[in-house]
C-alpha positions as CSV (number, residue, x, y, z in Angstrom):
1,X,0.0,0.0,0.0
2,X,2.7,2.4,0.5
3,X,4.6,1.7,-2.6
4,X,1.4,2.8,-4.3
5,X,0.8,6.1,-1.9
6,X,4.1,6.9,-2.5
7,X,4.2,6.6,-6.3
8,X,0.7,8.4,-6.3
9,X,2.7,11.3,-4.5
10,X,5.7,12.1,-6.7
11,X,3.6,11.8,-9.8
12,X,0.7,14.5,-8.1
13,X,4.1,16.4,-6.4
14,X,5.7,16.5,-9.5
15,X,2.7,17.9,-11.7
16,X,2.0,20.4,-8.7
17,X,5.1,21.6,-8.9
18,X,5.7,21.8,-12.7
19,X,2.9,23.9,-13.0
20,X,2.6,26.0,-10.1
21,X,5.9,28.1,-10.5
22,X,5.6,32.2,-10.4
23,X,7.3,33.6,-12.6
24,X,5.7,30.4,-14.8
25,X,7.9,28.1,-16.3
26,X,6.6,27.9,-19.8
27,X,6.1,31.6,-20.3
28,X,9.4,32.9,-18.2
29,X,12.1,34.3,-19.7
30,X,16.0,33.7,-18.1
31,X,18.6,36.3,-17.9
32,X,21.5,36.9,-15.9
33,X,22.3,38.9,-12.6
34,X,24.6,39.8,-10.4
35,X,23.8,39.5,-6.7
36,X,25.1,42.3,-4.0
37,X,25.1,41.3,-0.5
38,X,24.2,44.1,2.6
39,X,27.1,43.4,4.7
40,X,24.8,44.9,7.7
41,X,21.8,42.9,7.3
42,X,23.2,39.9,5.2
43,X,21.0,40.7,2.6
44,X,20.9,39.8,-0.6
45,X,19.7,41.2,-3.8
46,X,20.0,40.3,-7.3
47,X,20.0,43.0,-10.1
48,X,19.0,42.0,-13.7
49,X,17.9,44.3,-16.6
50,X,14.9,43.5,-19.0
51,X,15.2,46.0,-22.3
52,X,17.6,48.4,-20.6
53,X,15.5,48.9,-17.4
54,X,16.8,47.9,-14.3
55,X,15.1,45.7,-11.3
56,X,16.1,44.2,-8.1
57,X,14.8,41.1,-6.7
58,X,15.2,39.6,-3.2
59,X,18.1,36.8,-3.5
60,X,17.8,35.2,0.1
61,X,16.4,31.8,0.5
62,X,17.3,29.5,3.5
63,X,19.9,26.8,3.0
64,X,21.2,28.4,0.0
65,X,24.4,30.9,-0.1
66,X,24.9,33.0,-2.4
67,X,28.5,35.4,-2.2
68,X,28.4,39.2,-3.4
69,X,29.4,39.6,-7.2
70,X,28.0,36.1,-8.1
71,X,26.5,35.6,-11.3
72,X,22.9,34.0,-10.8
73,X,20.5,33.1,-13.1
74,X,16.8,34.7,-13.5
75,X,13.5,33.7,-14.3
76,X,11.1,36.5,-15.0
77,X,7.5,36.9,-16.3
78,X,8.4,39.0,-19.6
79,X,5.2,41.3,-19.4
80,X,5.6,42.0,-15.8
81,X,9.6,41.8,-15.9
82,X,9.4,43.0,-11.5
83,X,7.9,39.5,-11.0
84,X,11.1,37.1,-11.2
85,X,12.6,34.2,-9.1
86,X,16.0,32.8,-8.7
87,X,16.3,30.2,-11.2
88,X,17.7,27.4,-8.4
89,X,16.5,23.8,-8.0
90,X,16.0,24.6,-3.9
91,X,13.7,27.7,-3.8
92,X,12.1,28.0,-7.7
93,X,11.0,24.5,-8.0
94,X,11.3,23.3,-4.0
95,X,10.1,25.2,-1.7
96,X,10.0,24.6,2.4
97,X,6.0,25.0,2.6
98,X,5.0,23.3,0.2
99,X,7.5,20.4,0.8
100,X,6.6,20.3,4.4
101,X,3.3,20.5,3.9
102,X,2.9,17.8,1.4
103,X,5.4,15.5,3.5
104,X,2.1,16.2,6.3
105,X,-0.4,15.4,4.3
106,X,1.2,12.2,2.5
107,X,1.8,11.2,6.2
108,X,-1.7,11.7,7.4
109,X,-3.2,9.6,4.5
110,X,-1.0,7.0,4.8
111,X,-2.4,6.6,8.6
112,X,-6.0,7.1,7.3
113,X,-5.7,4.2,4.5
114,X,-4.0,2.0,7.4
115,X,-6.6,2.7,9.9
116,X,-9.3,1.9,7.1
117,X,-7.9,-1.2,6.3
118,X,-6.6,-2.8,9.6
119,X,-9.5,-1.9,11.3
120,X,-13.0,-3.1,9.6
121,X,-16.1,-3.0,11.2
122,X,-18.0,-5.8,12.0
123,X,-20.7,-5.9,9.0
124,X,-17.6,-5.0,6.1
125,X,-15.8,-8.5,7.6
126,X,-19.2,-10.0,8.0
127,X,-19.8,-9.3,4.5
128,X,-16.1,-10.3,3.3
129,X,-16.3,-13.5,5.1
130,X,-19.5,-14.5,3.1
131,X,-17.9,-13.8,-0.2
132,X,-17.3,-16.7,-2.9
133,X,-14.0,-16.1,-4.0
134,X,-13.7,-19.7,-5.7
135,X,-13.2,-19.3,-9.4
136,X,-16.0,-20.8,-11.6
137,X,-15.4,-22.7,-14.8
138,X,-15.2,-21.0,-18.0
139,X,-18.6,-22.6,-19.2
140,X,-20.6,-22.9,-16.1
141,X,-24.1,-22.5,-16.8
């Protein structure tokens, strides 16, 4: 049973994921930029430019470093060029909420579909007990 709950999560993860990125991943466009760091606050901001106009994004994202003067890459939504993301496997297409949440929620079915199954009431085994299960012939009449 959990073989099967866990294939049924990466395949729904996975199309959850490839389709709920902003800026979108069909439609996005990818540029390079350059990433200052705020030596008081440890801040970090990423500076691209979408025909000749400049825009600053927010670079930070836990469990990911990022130096001042790196080159990163962008993804941006080319009508609103403000909206972008770091193009990064951990923070574009994983994100800490939605992995934790979906770890939660794959947990707590897996105990529902145990608890339904280990535990039947007394009519469902009732009822299972007095089902034939003995194959009949091919050309029983």
């Amino acid at each position: 049973m959990y073989k099967l709950l866990l294939t049924l999560y990466f395949i729904c993860y996975a199309c959850y994921i490839f389709y709920t990125r902003e800026p979108d991943y069909f439609d996005g466009e990818t540029t390079q930029a350059v990433v200052t760091l705020n030596n008081k606050t440890s801040k970090a901001t990423a500076s691209y430019n979408v025909q000749g106009k400049q825009y600053f994004i927010d670079a930070n994202y836990p469990l990911r470093t990022i130096e001042n003067g790196e080159v990163i890459t962008i993804i941006y939504n080319p009508s609103k060029p403000e909206v972008a993301a770091v193009y990064s496997f951990w923070g574009y297409w994983l994100t800490w909420g939605e992995l934790c949440f979906s770890i939660i929620a794959l947990f707590i079915s897996y105990q529902i579909a145990v608890s339904i199954t280990s535990n039947p009431t007394a009519e469902s085994l009732k009822e299972q007990q007095t089902i034939d299960d003995t194959p009949k012939a091919k050309y029983e009449f």
